[in-house]
N, C-alpha and C positions, 0 to 999 in steps of 0.2 A: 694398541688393543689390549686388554684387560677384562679380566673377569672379575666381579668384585662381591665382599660374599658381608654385604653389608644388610643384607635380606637376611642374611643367618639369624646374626646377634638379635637383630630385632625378635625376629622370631623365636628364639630359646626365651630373650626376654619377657614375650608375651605366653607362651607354654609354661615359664617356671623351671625350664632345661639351665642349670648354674654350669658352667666351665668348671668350678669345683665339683659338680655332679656327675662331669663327661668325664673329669682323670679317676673319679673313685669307681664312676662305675667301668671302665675302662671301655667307655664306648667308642673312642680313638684315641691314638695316640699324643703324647705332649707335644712331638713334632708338628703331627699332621694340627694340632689345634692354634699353634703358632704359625705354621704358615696360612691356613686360612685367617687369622687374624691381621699377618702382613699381605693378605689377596695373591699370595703366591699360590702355585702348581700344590694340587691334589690330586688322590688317586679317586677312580670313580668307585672304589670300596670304599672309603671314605664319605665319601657324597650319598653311597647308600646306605649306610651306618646312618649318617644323620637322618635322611629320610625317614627310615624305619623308624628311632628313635622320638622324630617331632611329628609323623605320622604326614608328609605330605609331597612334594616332587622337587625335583632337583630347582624347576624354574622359582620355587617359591625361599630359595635361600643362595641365589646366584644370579647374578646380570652379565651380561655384554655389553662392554661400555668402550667405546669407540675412541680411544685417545686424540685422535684427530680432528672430532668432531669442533674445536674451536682453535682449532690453528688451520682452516680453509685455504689453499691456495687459488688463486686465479689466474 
């Protein structure tokens, strides 16, 4: 099970939000920008940092994505 925040990048991409824009305007940390990039653990201030920032809800730069879903056992 994983969360994957592959909905982010798209979206800063599409807003004009740069990762060079997030460290200068210090709208999170270099940590927390790297672990979202490797779809690791964030805080949910973090998550609303971003919201704020792309103006929109947690679901629209984060998924739940099922790791088991193709390894099915019978």
């Amino acid at each position: 099970m994983s969360i994957k925040f592959d909905k982010l990048f798209k979206l800063m991409k599409e807003k004009g939000l740069s990762t060079y824009r997030i460290r200068q305007e210090n709208i999170i940390s270099q940590s927390a920008l790297t672990a979202l990039n490797n779809d690791k653990n964030v805080t949910t201030e973090t998550i609303n940092k971003l919201c704020k920032a792309l103006n929109c809800q947690p679901g629209d730069i984060m998924e739940y994505v099922d790791d088991n879903d193709d390894k099915m056992v019978n």
